[in-house]
C-alpha positions as a LaTeX table, in Angstrom:
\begin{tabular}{lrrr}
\hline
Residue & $x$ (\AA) & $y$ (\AA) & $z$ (\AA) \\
\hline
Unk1 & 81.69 & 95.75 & 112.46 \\
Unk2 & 82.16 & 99.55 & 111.84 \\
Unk3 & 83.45 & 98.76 & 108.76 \\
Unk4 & 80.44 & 96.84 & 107.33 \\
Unk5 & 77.96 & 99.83 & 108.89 \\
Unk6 & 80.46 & 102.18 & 107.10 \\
Unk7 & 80.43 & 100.64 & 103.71 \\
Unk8 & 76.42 & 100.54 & 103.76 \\
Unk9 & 76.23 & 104.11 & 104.55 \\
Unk10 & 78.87 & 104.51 & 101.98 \\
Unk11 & 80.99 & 106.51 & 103.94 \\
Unk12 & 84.67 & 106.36 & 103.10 \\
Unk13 & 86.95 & 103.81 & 105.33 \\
Unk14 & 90.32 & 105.92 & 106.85 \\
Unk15 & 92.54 & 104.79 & 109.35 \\
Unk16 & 95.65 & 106.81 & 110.52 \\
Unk17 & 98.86 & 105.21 & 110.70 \\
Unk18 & 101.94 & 106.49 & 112.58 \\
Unk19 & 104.92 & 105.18 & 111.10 \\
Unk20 & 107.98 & 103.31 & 112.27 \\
Unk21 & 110.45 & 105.30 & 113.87 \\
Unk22 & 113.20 & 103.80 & 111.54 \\
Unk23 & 111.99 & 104.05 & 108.33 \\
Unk24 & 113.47 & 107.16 & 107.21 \\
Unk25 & 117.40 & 105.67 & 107.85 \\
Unk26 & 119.12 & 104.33 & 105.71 \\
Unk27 & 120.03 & 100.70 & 107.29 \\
Unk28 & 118.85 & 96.74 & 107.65 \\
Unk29 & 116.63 & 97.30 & 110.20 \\
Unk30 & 114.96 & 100.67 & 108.35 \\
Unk31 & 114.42 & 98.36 & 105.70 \\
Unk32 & 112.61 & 95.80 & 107.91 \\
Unk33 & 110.57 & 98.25 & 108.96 \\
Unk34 & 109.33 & 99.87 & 105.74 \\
Unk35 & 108.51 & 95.71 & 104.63 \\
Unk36 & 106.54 & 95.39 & 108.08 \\
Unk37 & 104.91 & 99.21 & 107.40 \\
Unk38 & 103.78 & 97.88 & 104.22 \\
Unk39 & 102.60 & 94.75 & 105.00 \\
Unk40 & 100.22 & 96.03 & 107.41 \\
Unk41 & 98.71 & 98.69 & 105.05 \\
Unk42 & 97.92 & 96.04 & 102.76 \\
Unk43 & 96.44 & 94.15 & 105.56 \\
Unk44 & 94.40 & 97.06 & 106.25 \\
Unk45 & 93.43 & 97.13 & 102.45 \\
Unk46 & 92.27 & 93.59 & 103.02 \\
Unk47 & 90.51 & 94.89 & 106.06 \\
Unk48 & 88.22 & 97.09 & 104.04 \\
Unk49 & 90.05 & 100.32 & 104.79 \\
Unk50 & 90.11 & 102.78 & 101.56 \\
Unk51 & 92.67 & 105.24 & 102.56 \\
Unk52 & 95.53 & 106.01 & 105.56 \\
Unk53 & 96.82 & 108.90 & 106.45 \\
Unk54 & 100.30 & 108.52 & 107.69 \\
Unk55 & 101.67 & 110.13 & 110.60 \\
Unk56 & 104.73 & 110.92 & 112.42 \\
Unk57 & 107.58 & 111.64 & 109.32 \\
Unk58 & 107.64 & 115.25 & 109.83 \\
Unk59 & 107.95 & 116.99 & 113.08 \\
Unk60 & 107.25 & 120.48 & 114.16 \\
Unk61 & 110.59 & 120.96 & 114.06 \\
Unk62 & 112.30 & 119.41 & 111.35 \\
Unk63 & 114.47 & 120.87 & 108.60 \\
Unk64 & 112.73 & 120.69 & 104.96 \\
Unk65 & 115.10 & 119.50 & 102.98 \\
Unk66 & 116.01 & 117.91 & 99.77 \\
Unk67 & 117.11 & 114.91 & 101.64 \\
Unk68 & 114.15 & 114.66 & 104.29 \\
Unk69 & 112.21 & 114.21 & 100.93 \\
Unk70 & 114.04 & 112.07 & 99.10 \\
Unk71 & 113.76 & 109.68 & 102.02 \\
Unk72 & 109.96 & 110.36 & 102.08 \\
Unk73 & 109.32 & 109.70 & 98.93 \\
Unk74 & 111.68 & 106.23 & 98.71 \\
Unk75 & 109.63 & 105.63 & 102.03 \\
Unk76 & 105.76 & 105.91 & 99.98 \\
Unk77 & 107.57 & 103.84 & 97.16 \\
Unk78 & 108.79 & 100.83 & 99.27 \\
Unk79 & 105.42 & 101.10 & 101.11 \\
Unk80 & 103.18 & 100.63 & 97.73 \\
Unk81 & 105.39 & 97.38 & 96.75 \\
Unk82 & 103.08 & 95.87 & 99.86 \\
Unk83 & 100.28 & 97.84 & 100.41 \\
Unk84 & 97.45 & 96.71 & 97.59 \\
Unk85 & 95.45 & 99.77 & 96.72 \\
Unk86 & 95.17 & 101.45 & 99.73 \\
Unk87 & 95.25 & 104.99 & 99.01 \\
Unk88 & 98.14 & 106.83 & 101.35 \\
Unk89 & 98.26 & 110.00 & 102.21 \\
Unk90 & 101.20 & 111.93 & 104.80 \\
Unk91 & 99.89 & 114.39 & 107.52 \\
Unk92 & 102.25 & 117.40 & 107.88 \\
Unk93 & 102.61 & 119.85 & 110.33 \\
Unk94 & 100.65 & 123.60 & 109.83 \\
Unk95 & 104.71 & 124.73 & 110.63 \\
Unk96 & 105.61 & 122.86 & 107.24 \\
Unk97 & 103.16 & 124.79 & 105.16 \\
Unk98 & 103.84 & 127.94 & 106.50 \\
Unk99 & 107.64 & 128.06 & 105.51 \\
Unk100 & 108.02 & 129.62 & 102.49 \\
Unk101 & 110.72 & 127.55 & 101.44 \\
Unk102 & 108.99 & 124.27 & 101.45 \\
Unk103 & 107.12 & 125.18 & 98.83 \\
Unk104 & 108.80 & 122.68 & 96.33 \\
Unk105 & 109.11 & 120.23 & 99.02 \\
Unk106 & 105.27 & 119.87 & 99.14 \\
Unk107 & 104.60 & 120.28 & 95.58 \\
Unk108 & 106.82 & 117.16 & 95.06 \\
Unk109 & 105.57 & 115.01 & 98.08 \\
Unk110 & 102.01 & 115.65 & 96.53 \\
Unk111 & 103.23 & 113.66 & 93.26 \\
Unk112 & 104.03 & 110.65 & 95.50 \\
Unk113 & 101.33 & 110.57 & 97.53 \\
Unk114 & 97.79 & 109.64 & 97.02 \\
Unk115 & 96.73 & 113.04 & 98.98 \\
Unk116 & 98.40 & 115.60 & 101.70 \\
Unk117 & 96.70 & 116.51 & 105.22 \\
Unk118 & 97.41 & 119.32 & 107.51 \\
Unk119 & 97.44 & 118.75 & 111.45 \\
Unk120 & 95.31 & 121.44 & 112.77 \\
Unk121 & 96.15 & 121.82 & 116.19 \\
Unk122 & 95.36 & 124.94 & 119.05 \\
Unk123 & 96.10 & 125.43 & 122.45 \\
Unk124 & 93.46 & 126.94 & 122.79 \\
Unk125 & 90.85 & 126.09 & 125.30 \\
Unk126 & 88.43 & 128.67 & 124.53 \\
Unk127 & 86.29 & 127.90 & 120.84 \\
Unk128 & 86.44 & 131.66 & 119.99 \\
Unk129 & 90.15 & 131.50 & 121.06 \\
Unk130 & 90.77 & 127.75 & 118.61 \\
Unk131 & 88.42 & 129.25 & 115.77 \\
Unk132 & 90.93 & 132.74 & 115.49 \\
Unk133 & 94.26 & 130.94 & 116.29 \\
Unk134 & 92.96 & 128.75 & 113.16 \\
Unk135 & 91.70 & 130.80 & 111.02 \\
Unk136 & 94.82 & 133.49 & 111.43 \\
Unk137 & 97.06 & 130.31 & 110.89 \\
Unk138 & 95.76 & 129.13 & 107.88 \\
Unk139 & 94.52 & 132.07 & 106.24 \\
Unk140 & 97.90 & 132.16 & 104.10 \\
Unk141 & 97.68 & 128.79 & 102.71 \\
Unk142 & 93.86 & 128.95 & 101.16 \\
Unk143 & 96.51 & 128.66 & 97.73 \\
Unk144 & 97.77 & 125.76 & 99.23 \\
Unk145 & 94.39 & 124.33 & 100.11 \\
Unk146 & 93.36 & 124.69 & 96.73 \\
Unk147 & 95.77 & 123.76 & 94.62 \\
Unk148 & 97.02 & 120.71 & 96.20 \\
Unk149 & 93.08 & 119.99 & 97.77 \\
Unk150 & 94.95 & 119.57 & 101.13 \\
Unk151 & 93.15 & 117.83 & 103.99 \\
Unk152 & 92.15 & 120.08 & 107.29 \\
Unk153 & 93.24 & 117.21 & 109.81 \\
Unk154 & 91.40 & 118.19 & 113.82 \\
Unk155 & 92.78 & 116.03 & 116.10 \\
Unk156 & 91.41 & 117.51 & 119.07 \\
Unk157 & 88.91 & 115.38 & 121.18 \\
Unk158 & 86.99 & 118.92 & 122.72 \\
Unk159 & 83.47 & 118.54 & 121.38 \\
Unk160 & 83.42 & 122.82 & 120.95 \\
Unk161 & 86.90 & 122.95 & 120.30 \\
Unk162 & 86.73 & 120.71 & 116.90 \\
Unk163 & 83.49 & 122.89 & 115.90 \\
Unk164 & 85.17 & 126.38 & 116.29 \\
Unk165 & 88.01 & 124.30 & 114.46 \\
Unk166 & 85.48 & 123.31 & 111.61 \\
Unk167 & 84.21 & 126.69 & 111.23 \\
Unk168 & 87.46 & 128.34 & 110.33 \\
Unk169 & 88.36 & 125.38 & 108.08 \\
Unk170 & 84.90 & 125.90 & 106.43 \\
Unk171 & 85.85 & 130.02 & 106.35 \\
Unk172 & 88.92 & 129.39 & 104.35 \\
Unk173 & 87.32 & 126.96 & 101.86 \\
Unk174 & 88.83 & 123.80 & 102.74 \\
Unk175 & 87.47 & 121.05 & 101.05 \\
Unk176 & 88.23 & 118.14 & 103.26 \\
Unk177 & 87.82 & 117.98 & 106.70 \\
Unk178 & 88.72 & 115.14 & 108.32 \\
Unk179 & 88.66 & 114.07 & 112.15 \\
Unk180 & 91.37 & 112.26 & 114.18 \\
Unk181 & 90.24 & 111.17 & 117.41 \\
Unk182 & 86.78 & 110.67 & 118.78 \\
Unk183 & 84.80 & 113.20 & 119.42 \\
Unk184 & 81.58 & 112.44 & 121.25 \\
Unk185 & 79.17 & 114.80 & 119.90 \\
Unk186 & 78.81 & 114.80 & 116.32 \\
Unk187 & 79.37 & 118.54 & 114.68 \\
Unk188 & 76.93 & 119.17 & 112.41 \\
Unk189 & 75.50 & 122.50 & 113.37 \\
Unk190 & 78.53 & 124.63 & 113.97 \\
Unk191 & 78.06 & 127.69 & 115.59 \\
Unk192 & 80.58 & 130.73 & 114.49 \\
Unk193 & 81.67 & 133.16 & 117.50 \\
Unk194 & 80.92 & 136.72 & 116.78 \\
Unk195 & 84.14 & 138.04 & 116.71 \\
Unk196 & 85.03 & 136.19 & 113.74 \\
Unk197 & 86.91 & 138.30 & 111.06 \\
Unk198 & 85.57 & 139.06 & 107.62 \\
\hline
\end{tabular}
């Protein structure tokens, strides 16, 4: 299996998990949900898998708040009653990082969790276009990066796309770089447009 080939070439085991679309509420069927969440994880620990990253409790457009984290973070704690030793990490939206305000709001939800990731998405079709809409994106949150070691997430499946992606994640110093979907080429040579700023 690719998780036997992955453990001989000793590669780390992820798997990215969206989560249910209750489990933020407060009610019975919330509950059920965060049970069934973390019974899964842990079958995924039993799997082999080292790690998830979950997906889908923040959107673009969501409000930070002191609530939105609270339920979060009782979210991660119900999950952990379930989930062996799988580490867990949340994916947030690049929006989430770049309001000021939710500076606290990250600083706490990277107590709870194992590690943060960033979803680095572009519209961009062009690789010179996705490597400057990246790098101009992130470029304020190389503190963020660094302090909290956060995760460069690519989730796009464009073989040139996820390498002009790569190269402005490599620019700003990010650490960890990890890949979403499939993409069929592997990107090891990564070639930087020439436009790309200092």
């Amino acid at each position: 299996t690719a998780l036997a080939v992955a453990d001989e070439l000793g590669m780390r085991k992820s798997a990215v998990f969206s989560a249910s679309s209750n489990v933020l509420e407060n009610s019975p069927i919330s509950n059920n949900e965060r049970i069934t969440d973390g019974i899964i994880l842990g079958e995924m620990y039993d799997m082999g898998f080292d790690e998830v990253i979950l997906t889908s409790l923040v959107t673009e457009d969501a409000e930070i708040t002191t609530e939105l984290l609270k339920k979060i973070v009782s979210y991660l704690s119900s999950l952990r009653d379930y989930s062996g030793e799988i580490d867990i990490g949340v994916v947030l939206p690049s929006s989430v990082y770049l309001v000021p305000q939710s500076a606290s709001f990250i600083k706490t939800l990277s107590e709870y969790a194992d590690f943060l990731a960033i979803s680095v998405n572009t519209d961009a079709e062009d690789p010179a276009a996705a490597y400057s809409s990246v790098y101009d994106n992130c470029h304020s949150l190389k503190g963020n990066f660094s302090v909290y070691n956060i995760r460069g997430m690519i989730e796009t499946d464009d073989v040139e796309v996820a390498q002009a992606v790569y190269a402005a994640l490599c620019d700003l110093s990010v650490k960890s770089v990890q890949f979403s979907t499939y993409v069929s080429d592997p990107v090891y040579v990564v070639e930087i447009p020439d436009d790309t700023p200092d």
